[in-house]
C-alpha positions, -999 to +999 in steps of 0.1 A: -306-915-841-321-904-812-290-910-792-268-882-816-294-855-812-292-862-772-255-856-778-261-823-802-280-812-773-257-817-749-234-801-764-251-772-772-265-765-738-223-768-727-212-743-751-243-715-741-227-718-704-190-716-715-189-687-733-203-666-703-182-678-685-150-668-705-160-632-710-163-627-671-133-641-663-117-606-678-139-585-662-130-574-618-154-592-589-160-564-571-145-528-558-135-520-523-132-483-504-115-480-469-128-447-449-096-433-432-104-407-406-079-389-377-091-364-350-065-334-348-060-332-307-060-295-289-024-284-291-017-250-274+018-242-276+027-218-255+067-200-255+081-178-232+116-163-222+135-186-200+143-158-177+137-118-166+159-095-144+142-069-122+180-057-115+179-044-079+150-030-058+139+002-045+122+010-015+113+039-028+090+029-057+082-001-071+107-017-105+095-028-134+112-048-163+130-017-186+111-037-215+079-060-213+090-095-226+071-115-256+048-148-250+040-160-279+010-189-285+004-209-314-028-235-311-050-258-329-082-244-311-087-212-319-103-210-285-080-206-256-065-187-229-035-180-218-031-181-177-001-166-157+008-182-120+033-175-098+052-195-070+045-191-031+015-170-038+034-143-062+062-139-031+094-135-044+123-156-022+156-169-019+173-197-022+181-197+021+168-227+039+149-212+053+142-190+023+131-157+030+100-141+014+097-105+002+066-085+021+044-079-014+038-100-046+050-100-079+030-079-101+017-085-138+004-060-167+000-062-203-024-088-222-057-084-221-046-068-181-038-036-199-018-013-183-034-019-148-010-040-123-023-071-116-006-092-082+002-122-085-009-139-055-034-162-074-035-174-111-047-150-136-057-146-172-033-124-193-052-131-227-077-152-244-073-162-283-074-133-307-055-154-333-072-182-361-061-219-356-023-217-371-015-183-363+007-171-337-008-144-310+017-130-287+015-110-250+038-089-241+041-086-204+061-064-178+063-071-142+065-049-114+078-059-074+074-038-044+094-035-015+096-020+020+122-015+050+102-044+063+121-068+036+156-082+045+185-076+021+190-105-003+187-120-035+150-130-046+139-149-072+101-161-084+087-186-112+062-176-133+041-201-155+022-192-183-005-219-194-025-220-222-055-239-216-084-247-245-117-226-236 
């Protein structure tokens, strides 16, 4: 006798574990989350025409453009500026070897510049941001060149780079 209650027992203490055991095995471990994160990088983009005629020059005042041309910025800081520079410290030349260089420099107005001329002979700022990040803020610019009997006949040409830089 006391052998079969040792078995009842036995037996009872298996079935108590088993059914826990078969109602868990329904039921999910666990739960997992992933944190995804990205940085959105400064991105200043900055357009402008590919190129501007003066036509020809007068020594008797200086020539503008007839019409100021459009810069147009677009950024993902709304904290910028945007920077004009000129080649050869704003001196227009030719394409001679060696090239010849017109007496004055190139001059800049418009932007934040106003309606004052501005030389070229070092970098300057034509505007800082007025737009909100996604927005497009534009400049529109006119230049202005100079010249004297001092200045030998000829076709000049300049580069001007406009930068947009994060402030």
């Amino acid at each position: 006798m006391k052998r079969i209650l040792v078995t009842a027992t036995v037996l009872a203490v298996v079935a108590a574990f088993a059914a826990p055991i078969a109602v868990y095995a329904g039921v999910p471990t666990g739960t997992g989350a992933t944190d995804i994160s990205g940085t959105v990088p400064v991105v200043i983009e900055v357009d402008a025409p590919a190129s501007a005629a003066l036509g020809t020059l007068s020594v008797s005042a200086p020539v503008s453009l007839g019409s100021p041309i459009t810069v147009t910025v677009k950024s993902t800081d709304p904290k910028w500026t945007l920077g004009a520079s000129a080649d050869d410290a704003g001196l227009m030349y030719t394409s001679d070897v060696p090239a010849l260089k017109l007496a004055n420099a190139l001059k800049i107005q418009g932007g934040d510049l106003g309606t004052a001329w501005t030389s070229l002979s070092a970098p300057v700022t034509v505007k800082t941001a007025t737009a909100s990040v996604g927005q497009t803020d534009i400049a529109d610019v006119n230049f202005q060149q100079s010249i004297g009997y001092g200045d030998t006949a000829g076709k000049y040409t300049i580069n001007v780079t406009f930068t947009g830089t994060p402030n």
